[in-house]
N, C-alpha and C positions, 0 to 999 in steps of 0.2 A: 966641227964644221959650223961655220956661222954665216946664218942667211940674213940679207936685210928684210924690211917691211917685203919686197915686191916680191922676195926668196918666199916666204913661209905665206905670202898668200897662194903662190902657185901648188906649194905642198899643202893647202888645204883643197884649192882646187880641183885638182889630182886626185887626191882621196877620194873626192866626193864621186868621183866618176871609176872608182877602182873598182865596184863593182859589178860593172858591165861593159862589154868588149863588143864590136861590133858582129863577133861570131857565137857569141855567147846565147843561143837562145832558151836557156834556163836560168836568167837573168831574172825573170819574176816569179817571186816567192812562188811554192806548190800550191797555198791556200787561195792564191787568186789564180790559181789554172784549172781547168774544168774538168770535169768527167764526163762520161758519155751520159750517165746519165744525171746531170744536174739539168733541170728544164724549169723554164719558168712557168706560172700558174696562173691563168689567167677565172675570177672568178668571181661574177657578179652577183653581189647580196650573200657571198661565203662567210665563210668565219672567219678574219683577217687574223694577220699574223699582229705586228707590233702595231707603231702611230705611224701614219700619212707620212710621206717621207716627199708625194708630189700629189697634183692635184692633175686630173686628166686633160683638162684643159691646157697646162704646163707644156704638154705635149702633143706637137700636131701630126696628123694623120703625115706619113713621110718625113716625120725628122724625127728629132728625139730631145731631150733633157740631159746636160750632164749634172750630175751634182758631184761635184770636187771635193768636198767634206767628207762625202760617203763611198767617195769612188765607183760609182755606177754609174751607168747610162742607161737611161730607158729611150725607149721607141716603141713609135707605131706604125708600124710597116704600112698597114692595111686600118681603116677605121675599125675601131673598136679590139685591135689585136694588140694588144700592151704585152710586152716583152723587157725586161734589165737583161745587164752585163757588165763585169766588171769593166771600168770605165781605164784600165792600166794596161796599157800597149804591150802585148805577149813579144814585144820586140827588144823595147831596152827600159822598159819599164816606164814610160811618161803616161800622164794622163789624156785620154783620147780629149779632142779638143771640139770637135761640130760631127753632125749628123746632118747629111746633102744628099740628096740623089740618089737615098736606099744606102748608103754606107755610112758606118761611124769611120771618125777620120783622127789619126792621130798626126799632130803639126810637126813631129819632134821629126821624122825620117820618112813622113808620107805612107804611112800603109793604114791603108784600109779593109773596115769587118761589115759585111753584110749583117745589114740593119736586119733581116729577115731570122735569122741564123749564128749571128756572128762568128761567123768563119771569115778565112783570108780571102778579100777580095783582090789585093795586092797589097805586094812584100812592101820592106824588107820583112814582117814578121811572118813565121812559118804557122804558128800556132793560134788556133782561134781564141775569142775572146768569152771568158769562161761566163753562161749561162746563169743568172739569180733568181729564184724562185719569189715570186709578186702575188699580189692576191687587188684585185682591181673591184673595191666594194662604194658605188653611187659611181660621187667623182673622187674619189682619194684610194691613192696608192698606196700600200704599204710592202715592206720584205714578209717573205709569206714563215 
């Protein structure tokens, strides 16, 4: 069978999207889904984990940071309560895009995770948004 240029772009297309279905919600890896008890650490003047990864200022009280390199989102629900989350929509795997109004927001199909918790605040994703352990030492963040 022989495809032209516009043939073999749609078959890479296609691929790229072959592995998530819109009822698929085991679409994202296991190692970005949470467990019940993965929790983040909030802890000033502790013994940090690795290097700054954000600075607290980065993040304002009611929104959040994403960082797309590291695939996290931090938030501050509440002043001085820093909290991460994997930043990868437990839907169809996109990266969450802004933090509004107490939820992280993913642009890809609209579903939103309580900045507080990161649980489902609305679908399509069923599955909260799994929990990273932070260590919050002066103004710099790090993974704990």
């Amino acid at each position: 069978m022989i495809f032209g240029a516009g043939g073999a772009g749609l078959a890479v297309a296609l691929t790229a999207c072959a592995g998530y279905s819109s009822g698929d919600s085991q679409a994202v890896p296991a190692a970005d889904q949470g467990t019940a008890d993965s929790t983040a650490t909030t802890a000033e003047g502790g013994g940090g984990g690795g290097d700054a990864i954000a600075k607290t200022s980065d993040v304002p009280v009611g929104g959040g940071k994403v960082l797309e390199d590291q695939k996290i989102v931090i938030v501050q629900p509440t002043a001085g309560d820093f909290k991460a989350f994997s930043a990868v929509c437990t839907h169809q795997g996109c990266t969450v895009g802004s933090v509004s109004n107490g939820t992280i927001n993913c642009p890809c199909h609209g579903s939103k995770f309580s900045a507080k918790d990161g649980s489902v605040a609305n679908g399509p994703a069923t599955q909260p948004l799994a929990e990273k352990k932070i260590t919050v030492n002066g103004d710099s963040i790090s993974l704990a």
